[in-house]
N, C-alpha and C positions, 0 to 999 in steps of 0.2 A: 575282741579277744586278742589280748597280746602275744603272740608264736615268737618273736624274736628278740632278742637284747641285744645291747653291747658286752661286750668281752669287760668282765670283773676285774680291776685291774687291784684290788687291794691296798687303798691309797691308807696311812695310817687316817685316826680320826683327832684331830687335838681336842684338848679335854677342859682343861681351865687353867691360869695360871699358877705358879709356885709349886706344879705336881712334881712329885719325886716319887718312879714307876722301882723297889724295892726287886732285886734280882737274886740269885743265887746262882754267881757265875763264876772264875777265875779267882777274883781276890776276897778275902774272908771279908770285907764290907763292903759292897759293891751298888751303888742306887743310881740307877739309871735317872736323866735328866730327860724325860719322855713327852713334855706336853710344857704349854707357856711361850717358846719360841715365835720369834716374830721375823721379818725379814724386809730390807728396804734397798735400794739401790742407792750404792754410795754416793753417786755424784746428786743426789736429793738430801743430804745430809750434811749439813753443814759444821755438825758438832764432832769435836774429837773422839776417840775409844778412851782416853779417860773421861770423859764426858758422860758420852753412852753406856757404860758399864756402870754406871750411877742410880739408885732409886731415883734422886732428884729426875733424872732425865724422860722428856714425856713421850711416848712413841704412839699415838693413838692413831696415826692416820701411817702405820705399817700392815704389812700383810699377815695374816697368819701363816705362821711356816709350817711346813712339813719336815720334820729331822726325825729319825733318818730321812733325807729324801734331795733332792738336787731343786736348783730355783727354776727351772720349769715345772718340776712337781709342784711347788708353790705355788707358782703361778696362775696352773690351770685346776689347783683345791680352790684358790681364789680368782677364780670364772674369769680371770684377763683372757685367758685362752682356751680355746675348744683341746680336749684330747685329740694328739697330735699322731696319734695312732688311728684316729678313724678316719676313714675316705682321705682325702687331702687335705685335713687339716694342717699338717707341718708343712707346706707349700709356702715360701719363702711371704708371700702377700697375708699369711696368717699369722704367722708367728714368724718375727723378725730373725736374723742372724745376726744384729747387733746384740742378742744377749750372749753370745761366748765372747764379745769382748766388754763386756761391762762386769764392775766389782760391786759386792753387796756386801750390807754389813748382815748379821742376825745377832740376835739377842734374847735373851730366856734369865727371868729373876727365880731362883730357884732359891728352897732351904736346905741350909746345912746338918744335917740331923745331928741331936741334941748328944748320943752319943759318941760322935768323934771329940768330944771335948779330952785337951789332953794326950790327941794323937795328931799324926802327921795326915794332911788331908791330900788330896789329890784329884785334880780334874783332869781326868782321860777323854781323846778324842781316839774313836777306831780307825777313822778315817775322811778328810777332806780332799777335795779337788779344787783347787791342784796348791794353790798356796794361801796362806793365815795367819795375820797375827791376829794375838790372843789375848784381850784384857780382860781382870776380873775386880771390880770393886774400887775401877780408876787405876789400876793399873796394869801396865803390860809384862804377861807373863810365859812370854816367848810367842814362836812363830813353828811353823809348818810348810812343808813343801814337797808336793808328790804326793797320789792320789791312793797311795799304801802304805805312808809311813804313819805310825801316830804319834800322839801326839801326848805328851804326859807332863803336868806340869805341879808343882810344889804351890799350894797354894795356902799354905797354911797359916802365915803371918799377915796375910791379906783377908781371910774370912775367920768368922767363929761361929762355933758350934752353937747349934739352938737361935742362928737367925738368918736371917735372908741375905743373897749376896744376888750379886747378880755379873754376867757374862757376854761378852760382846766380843764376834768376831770379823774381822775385814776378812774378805773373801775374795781371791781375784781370780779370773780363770789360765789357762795354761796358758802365756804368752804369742804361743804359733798354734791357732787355731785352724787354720787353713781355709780357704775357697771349695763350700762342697758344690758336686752334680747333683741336681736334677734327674731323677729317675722318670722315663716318658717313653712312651712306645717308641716315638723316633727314634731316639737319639739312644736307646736302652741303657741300661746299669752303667756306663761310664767305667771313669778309671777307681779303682780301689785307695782308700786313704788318701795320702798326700802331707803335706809339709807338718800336720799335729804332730807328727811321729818323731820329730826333733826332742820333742818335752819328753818323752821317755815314758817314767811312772804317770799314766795316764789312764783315761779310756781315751783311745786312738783312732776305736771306729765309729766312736760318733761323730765324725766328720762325715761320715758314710761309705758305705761299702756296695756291696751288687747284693747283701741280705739284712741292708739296713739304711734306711735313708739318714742325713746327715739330723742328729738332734742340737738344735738350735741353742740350747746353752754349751755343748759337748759333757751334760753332767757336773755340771761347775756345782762344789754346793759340799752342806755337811751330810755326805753319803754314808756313813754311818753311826754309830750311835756314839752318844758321850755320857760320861755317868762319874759320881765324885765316888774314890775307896779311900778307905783312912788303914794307918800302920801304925806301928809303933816305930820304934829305931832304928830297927833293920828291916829291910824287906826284900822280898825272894821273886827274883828276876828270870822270866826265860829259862825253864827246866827242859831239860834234853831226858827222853825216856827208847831205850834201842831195847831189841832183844835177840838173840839166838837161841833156836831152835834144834836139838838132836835130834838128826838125820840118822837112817831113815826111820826111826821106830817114836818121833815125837813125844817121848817117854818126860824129858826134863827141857827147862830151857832156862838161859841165862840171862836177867833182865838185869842191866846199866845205867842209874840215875846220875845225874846232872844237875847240878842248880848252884847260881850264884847266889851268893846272902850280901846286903849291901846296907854297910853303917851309911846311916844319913845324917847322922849328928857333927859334930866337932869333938866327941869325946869317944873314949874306947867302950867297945861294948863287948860283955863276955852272955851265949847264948846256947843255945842247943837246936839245929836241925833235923826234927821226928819225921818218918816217913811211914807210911802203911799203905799196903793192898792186900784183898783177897786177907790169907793170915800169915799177910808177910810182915812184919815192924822191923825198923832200924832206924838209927839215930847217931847223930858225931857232935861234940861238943866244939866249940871254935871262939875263938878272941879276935876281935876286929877292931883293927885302929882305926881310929877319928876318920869319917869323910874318905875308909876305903870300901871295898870290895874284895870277895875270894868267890871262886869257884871251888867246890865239893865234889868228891866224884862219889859214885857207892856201886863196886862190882862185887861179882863172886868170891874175887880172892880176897878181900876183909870183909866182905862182909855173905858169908855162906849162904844163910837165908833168902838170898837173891838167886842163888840152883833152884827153883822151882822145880817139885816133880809133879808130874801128870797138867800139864798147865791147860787150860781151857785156851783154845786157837782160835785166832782171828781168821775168816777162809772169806776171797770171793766170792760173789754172789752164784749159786748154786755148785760151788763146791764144799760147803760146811759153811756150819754158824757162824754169826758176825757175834763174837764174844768178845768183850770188852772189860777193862779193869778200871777203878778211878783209886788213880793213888792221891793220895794226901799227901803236902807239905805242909809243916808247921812250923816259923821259927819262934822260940818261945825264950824269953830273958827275963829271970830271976821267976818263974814258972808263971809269968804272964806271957800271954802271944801277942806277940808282934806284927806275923804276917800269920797269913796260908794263903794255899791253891790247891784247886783239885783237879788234875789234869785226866781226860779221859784216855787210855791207849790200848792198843792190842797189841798183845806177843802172836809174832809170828813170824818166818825169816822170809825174806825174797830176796829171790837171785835174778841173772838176767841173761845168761846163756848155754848152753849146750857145749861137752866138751869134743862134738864132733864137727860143730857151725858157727859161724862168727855173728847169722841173724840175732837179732833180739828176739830173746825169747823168754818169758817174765814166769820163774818157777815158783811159789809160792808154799810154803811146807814141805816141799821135797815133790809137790803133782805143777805140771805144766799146766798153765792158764791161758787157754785160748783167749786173748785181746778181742774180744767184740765190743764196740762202743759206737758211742755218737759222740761229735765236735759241738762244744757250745761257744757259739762267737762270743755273748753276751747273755747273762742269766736274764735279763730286761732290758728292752733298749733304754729309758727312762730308771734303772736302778730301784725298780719298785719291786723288792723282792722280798717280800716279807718270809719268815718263816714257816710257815702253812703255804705261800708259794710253791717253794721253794723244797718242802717235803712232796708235795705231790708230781711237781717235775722230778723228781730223783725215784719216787717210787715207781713214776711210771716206766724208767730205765730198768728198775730190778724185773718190774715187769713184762720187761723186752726180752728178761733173759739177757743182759748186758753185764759185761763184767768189768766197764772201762769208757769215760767219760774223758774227753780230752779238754783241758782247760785253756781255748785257745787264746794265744799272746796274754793271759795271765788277766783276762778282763771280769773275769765273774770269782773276786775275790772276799769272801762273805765267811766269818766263821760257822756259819750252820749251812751253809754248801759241805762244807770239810766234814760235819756232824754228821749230816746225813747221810754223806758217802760212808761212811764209817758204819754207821746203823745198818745201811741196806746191801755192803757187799759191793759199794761200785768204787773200783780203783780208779785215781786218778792220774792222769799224763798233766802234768801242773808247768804252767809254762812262764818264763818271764815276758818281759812286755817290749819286745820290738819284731814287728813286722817282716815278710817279704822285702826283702830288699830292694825291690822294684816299687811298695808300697807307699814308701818314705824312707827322708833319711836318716843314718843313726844319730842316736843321741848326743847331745854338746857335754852336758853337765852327768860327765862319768859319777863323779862324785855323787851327787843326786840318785842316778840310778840305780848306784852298788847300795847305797843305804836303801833305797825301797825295795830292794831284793833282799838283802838282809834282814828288814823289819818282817817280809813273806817269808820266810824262812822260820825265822825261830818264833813268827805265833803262830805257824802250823804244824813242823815238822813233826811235832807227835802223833798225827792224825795217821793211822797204819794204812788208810784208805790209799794213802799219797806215795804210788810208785815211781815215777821220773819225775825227775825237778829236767825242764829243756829249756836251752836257752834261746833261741830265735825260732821261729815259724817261717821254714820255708827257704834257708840259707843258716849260714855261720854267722854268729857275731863278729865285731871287727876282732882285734887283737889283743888289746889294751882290755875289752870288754870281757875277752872269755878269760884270759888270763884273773881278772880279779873273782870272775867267777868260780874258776876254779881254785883259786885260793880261798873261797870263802864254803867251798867244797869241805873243803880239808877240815877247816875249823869249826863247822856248824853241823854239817850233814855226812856223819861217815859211814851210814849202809846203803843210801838210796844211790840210782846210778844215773849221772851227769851226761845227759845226750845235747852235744849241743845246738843239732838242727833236728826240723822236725820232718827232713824231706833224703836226708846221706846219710849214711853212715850204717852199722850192724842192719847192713837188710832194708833200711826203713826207707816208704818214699810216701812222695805227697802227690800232687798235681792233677786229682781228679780221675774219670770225667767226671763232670759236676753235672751232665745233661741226662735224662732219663735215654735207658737203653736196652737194647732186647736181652732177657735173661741168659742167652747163651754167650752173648757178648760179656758175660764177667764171670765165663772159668778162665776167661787169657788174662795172665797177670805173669809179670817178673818178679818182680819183690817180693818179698819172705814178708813184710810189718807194711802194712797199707796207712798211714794217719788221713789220706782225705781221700772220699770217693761217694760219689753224688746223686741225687737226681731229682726233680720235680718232686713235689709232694702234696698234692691239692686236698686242702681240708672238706669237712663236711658242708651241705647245703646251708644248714644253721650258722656255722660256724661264718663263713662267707658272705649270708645277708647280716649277719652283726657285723662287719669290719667296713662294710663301707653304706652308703646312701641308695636307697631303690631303683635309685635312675640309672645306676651303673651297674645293675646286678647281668643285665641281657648284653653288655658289650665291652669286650677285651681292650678298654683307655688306658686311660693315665693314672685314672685309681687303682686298676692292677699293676701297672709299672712301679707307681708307689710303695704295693705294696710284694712286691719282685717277679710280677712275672712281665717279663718284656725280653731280650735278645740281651745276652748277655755268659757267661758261663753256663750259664740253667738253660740258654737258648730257648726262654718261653713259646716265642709265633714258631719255631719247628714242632715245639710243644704241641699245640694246637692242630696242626696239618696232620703229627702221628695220631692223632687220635682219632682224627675221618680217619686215617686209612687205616687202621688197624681196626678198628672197632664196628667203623660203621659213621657216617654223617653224623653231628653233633647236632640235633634239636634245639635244645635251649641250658640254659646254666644246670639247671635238673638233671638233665642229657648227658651234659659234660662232665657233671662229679659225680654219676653215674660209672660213668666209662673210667673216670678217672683212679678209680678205687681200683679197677681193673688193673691198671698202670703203675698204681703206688704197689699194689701187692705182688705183679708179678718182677716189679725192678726191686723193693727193697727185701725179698725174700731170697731173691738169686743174688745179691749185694753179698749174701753170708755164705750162700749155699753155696756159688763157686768156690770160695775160698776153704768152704768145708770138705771139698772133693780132693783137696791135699793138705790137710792137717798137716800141722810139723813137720810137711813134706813136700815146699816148705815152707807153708804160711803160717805166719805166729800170732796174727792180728789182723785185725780190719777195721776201721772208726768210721762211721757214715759223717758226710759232710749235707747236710747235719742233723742232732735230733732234736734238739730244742730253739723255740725260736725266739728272736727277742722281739720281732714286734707281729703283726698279722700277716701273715705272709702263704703265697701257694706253694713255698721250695722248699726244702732240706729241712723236712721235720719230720718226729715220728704223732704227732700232739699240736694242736693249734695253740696260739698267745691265749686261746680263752681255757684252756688245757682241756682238749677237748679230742681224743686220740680220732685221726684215721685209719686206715686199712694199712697203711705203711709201719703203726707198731706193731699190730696182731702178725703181719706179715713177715715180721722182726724174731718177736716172737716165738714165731713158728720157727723159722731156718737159725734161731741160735739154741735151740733146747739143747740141755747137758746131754740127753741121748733123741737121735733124731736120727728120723729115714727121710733119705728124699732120691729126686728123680735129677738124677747129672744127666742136665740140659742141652749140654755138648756130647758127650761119650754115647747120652739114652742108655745108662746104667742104672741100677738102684744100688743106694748107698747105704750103712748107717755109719753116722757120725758118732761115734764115741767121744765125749771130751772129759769122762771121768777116769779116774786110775785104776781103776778094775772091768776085766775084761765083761762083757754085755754077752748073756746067752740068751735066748729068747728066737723067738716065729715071726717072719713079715708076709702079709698077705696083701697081693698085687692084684687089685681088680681094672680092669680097664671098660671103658662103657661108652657107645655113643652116642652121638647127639640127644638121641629120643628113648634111653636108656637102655636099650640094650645091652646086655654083656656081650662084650667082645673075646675078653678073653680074663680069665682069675685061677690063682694058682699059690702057693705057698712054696715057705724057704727055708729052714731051718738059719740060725743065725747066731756066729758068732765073733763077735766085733772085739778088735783088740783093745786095751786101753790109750786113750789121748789118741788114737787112729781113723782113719778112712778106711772103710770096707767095702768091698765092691761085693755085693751077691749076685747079681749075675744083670743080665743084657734084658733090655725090654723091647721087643720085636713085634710091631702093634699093624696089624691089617685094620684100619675100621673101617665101618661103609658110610661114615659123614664127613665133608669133612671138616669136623670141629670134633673132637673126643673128648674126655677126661680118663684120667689115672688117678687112682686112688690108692695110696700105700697106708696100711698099720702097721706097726710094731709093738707085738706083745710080750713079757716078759715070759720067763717061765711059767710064774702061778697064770699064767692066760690075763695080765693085767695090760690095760691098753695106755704102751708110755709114748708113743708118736702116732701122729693123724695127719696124712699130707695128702692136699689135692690140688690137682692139675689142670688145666684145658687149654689143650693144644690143639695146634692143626697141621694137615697132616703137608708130609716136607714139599710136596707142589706146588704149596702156599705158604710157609710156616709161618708167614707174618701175617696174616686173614684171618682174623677174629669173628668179621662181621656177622658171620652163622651164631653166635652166639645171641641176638638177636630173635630166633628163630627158634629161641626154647620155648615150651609151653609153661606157661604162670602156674607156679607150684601153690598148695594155700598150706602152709603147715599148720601141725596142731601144735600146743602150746601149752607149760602148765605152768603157776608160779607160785610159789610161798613165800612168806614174810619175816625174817627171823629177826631182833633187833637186841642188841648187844654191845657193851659198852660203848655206848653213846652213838652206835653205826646199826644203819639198816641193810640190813642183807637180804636179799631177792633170790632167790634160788630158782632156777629157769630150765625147765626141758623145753627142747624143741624136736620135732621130730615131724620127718618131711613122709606121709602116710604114701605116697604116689610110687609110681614107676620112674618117675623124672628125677633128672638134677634138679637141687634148686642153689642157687650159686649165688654165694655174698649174701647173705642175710642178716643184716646191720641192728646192731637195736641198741635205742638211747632213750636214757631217764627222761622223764618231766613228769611235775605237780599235777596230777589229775583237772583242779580248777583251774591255776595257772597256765597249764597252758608250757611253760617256760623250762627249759632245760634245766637240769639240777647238776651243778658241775662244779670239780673236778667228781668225775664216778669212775671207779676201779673194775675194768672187768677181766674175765679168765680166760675168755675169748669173745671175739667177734669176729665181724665180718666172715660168717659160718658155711661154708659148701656143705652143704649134707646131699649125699647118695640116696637113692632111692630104698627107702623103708629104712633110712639110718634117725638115730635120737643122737642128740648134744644135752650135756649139761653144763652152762654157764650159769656162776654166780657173778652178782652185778652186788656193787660194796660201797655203800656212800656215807656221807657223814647223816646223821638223822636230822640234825638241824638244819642241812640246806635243806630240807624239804619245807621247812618253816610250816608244820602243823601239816601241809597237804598228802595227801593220799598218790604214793608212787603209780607211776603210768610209765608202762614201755611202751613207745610205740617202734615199729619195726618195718622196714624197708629192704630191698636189695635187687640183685638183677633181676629177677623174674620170679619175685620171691610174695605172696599173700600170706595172709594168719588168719585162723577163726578167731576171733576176739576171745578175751577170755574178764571176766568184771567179778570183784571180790576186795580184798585187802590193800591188793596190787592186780591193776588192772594192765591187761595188752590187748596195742591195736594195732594195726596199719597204721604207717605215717605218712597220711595223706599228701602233705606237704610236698616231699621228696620225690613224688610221682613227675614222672614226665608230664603226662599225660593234664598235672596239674594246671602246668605253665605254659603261657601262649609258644606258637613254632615263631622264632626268634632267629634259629640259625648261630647264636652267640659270634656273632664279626667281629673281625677285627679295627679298631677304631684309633690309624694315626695322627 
């Protein structure tokens, strides 16, 4: 019986050759080049790129490529290499580091569809690492350079419509690749980056970092997609869409288009640019001479129809709808079209500070938005981020209750990253691409760099999601650098606002700790805008025996160093030590991610919660370092590589809700956090209970919490007679509706860091019910739990899998987990999966936690106990440390 896999990494599948994958995306003909690709190393090829872009030319003993995808993606679709993400596969004896300095060519015979006859064709690259030239059909039709520029080339007197042409490109990697570290217990995470950081527009940390081992091509490869669009004569470049909103009654707003139209012929062309959203139309007639270009503007003052009244508003993630508009472009000549685009955008205004404080502080429609977020180093260490990815890590951020994803040094640059933030509410802090100043040095080829910032710029900047464009991580740019930055401020981006470190300046600082720490330890802060602040984050049991090999499951090696837990920022082996003593002796791996869920929930809950105890007074933001990971990893996640959430999003979850009570850790206050714009009235009831359930003491409070504010209701003053208690806070609304559930277990101040009583609860068995509901194309589980006893029952975990299977069903959406229920309290979680990962099998929760049993429950949807997870399962081991 199979219990465990590897982590789903979503590799594309190639299909056959000459496929042309038909899209409806930016340009009015747009056919992705999806399948047929092949890939070889240059110095095995002795034939020229006009050679190889030839039918004539035979490639039978090349690889099948992966595009989008990098040439160790290749590589290991075509079994040269084990995935470089499990156990120690990427360990220099497996996969060599002579592939970031080696060049490869690729090649794909694609057709031309039969309707661009006639028109201007077009082969588009979205993006290569790091440089390309590019021949089609025997000839060369320009080159590439920088791992964000792209890449668009005229190919129309070279192919024709209705026949096969074919595409060949040289591919070299970034010139300074750097000498990466060895990640090992001994020797721990090493130094961060190093000399890659020269080449600028890159990926920079796949050289390696302390939450990412070095990947042995650095991403070299056609990372994303390339696809042929046909025009006519003119075609419509890079549209600019802004808007302003009337404050304070958001009655009307004023939306500002942009677009250049560009003759491509040698002859004049006279045309007409139509525009529509919503039921707005507008149109300008324009003559263009031979082989130029114009920019168009269309404001309110000629053109009225752009006052919109009542506009539907784009609002962060639980502060109103993510509404969105798709305007149309069309240029049309002699009433044929030419071009279009359909760009997606929201109206909405933001601002970024307070006329009493010079913090950052990011106002959005006229209501202050509390910055909660997570850092993504890298969306995939290997660039395998497909879309369905890529949707599920961003939902699971909405469902952190996150308002704010930081896009660190500008590495996770993906048009359906920017899509989805868009969709689900998560603003972005969008960065460009140079490091810590200590990390590497700056760039050579200024040039170079301003163009691949410029190319990020104007194919995002409509995206409303995208609140700061910053320019270095962690320091200032040099001089010469922010200077062109900021003149390309001026000319491309004139509402967003230009931060150009990500650690000085309005309030904002960086520098961790990055080490898991005791909840009381982060109500002390200086800064008003936090960008990094850390801690350990050990994924689930499952989750753990997929990422590496059995032999390593019982001792803390080099497969965990690998995979980051070793001495380093995260300080893994203190890691370990806190956890005997805080918790109790560590059994075995069971033992440990037991305990460990302990630690993610009371670090990354206090992570917000401190920082909630002074809203805008004066904290404006907090970003965990980090929430998503790129490769399997025990740190800085809210979700495993296999997306598989621990106790650290629910945890998340919990301390960022729009209205939230909790218990200030430091002061032993109760709070509620308001972070919406109207004031919260409503009742909080304070129970306190110990060890073996007893009430200790319960009492209520009347409540009225200001808007965007911290509210203190009053002092919690707790006699128990164990000592290990819990607190439990509600907050209910007026109609008696329950909008917060927060629980506790502390101990008491003689010992405040001595958990080990916790140990010492009696095994709760809860009952359980569950129903089935399935709806477009998702199955939905509807789940009471309810703990029948006198006792706590603390953390009560529960995760999908196939009834026959056996097998986790993942990524699954839940409303909560990792569940403390009170004595004689119910829970209702919905659990939300897609229907087809169940592939026909019949759903099974099974369910685990600290001292937590279930009566089984068998039906549609079945729950049990996850035997698995059991201590008690796994031989006494001890989990050692092994240097």
């Amino acid at each position: 019986m199979k219990i465990f896999s590897r982590p789903v990494f979503y590799i594309p599948v190639m299909i056959s050759l000459f496929v042309v994958k038909f899209t409806h995306a930016q340009n009015s003909a747009q056919n992705e080049i999806a399948s047929g690709w092949q890939m070889k190393e240059a110095a095995k090829v002795t034939a020229s790129g006009a050679l190889i872009s030839t039918t004539s030319f035979t490639s039978k003993d090349w690889y099948e490529a992966v595009v989008p995808g990098t040439v160790l993606t290749t590589l290991v679709h075509n079994k040269v290499y084990p995935d470089p993400l499990y156990g120690e596969n990427n360990r220099p004896d497996k996969i060599p580091e002579t592939l970031c300095r080696t060049d490869y060519w690729y090649r794909a015979a694609f057709a031309v569809p039969k309707n661009y006859n006639g028109k201007k064709i077009w082969l588009n690259f979205d993006g290569i690492n790091y440089e390309a030239d590019v021949w089609v059909n025997g000839k060369q039709v320009g080159k590439m350079k920088g791992a964000f520029a792209r890449g668009i080339f005229d190919i129309t007197g070279i192919v024709s419509a209705g026949s096969k042409a074919v595409v060949a490109v040289h591919v070299s990697p970034q010139p300074n690749p750097g000498i990466s570290h060895e990640h090992t217990i001994k020797d721990g995470m090493g130094p961060n980056g190093g000399q890659s950081a020269i080449d600028g527009p890159t990926f920079l940390c796949s050289i390696g970092w302390d939450w990412i081992p070095a990947i042995r091509d650095r991403n070299t490869g056609i990372w994303q997609k390339v696809f042929l669009a046909s025009t006519g004569a003119v075609r419509i470049k890079d549209p600019l869409v802004t808007s302003d909103v009337s404050l304070p009654n958001r009655k009307s707003a004023d939306v500002s288009i942009r677009a250049t139209v560009e003759n491509t012929t040698d002859k004049p062309v006279q045309g007409i640019l139509k525009g529509s959203f919503g039921n707005v139309v507008f149109e300008q007639a324009v003559t263009l001479t031979a082989n130029s270009s114009q920019e168009l503007i269309f404001d309110p003052r000629k053109f009225a129809q752009l006052h919109v009244s009542n506009p539907n508003l784009w609002w962060p993630n639980g502060y109103g709808p993510q509404n969105l508009y798709n305007l149309k472009l069309s240029f049309e000549v002699n009433g044929q079209l030419s071009d279009s685009k359909n760009i997606s955008f929201g109206i909405r205004k933001i601002t970024y500070g307070l006329e009493d404080a010079e913090n950052l502080t990011v106002t959005v429609n006229g209501v202050k938005v509390f910055c909660k977020g997570g850092n993504w180093g890298m969306d995939e260490a290997m660039k395998r981020v497909s879309r369905a990815r890529l949707e599920a890590q961003v939902r699971m951020h909405q469902i952190a209750n996150y308002t704010m994803i930081r896009n660190w040094v500008g590495q996770s640059t993906n048009e359906d990253l920017y899509d989805l933030c868009d969709k689900y509410g998560i603003m972005l802090w969008d960065e460009f691409f140079q490091p810590n100043p200590g990390d590497g040095p700056n760039p050579t080829d200024i040039g170079l760099y301003i163009a691949n910032v410029r190319e990020k710029i104007v194919r995002f900047r409509n995206h409303p999601s995208i609140a700061i464009w910053c320019a270095r991580n962690e320091g200032y740019p040099p001089a010469n650098i922010d200077s062109a930055l900021r003149k390309l401020m001026r000319e491309l981006e004139p509402v967003r606002l230009y931060q150009p470190s990500s650690t000085e300046g309005r309030g904002v600082n960086s520098g961790g700790p990055y080490r898991w720490r005791k909840p009381v330890e982060y109500y002390t802060f200086n800064e008003a805008f936090k960008t990094e602040i850390g801690s350990m984050s050990v994924p689930t049991l499952q989750s753990i025996h997929g990422m590496m090999p059995k032999e390593d499951w019982e001792v803390i090696n080099n497969d965990w160093a690998e995979h980051d837990f070793a001495n380093g920022a995260q300080k893994g082996l203190n890691y370990r030590t806190m956890i005997d003593e805080r918790y109790g002796k560590v059994i075995n791996l069971a033992d440990f991610v037991r305990k460990a869920q302990l630690a993610n929930y009371e670090a990354f809950r206090a992570m917000y919660e401190g920082r909630n105890a002074k809203l805008f007074n004066p904290a404006t933001g907090v970003i965990t370092w980090m929430s998503n990971p790129a490769q399997p990893s025990f740190v800085w996640q809210l979700y495993h590589h296999d997306l598989e959430p621990n106790a650290s999003l629910f945890a998340v979850r919990k301390g960022c809700e729009p209205v939230h009570i909790q218990l200030n850790e430091k002061e032993n206050t109760v709070q509620v956090i308001n972070n919406l714009p109207n004031t919260f009235n409503g009742k909080a009831q304070i129970t306190v209970y110990n060890l073996d359930g007893t009430v200790v003491l319960q009492r209520s409070a009347a409540v009225s919490a200001a808007a965007s504010s911290a509210t203190t209701i009053g002092n919690l003053s707790v006699t128990a007679n164990s000592s290990v208690y819990f607190v439990q806070l509600i907050l209910n609304d007026v109609t008696g509706k329950q909008v917060s559930n927060n629980f506790y277990w502390q101990a008491l101040p003689s010992n405040a860091d001595k958990l080990s009583d916790l140990d010492k609860l009696a095994v709760v068995k809860l009952l359980a019910t569950v129903s089935r509901e399935d709806k477009g194309g998702k199955c939905l589980l509807h789940v009471t739990l309810r703990n029948p006893t006198t006792k706590p029952a603390l953390m009560a975990h529960l995760q999908l899998y196939g009834k026959k299977s056996k097998e986790r069903v993942l990524p699954v959406y839940y409303t909560d987990n990792y569940i403390s229920l009170a004595p004689n309290e119910s829970r209702a979680i919905t659990i939300e999966a897609d229907a087809s990962q169940l592939k026909g099998d019949q759903p099974l929760i099974l369910i685990d936690g600290w001292n937590v049993d279930v009566v089984p429950v068998s039906g549609a949807a079945s729950i049990e106990l996850n035997k698995v997870s059991q201590v008690s399962t796994w031989p006494q081991t001890g989990l050692p440390v092994k240097k």
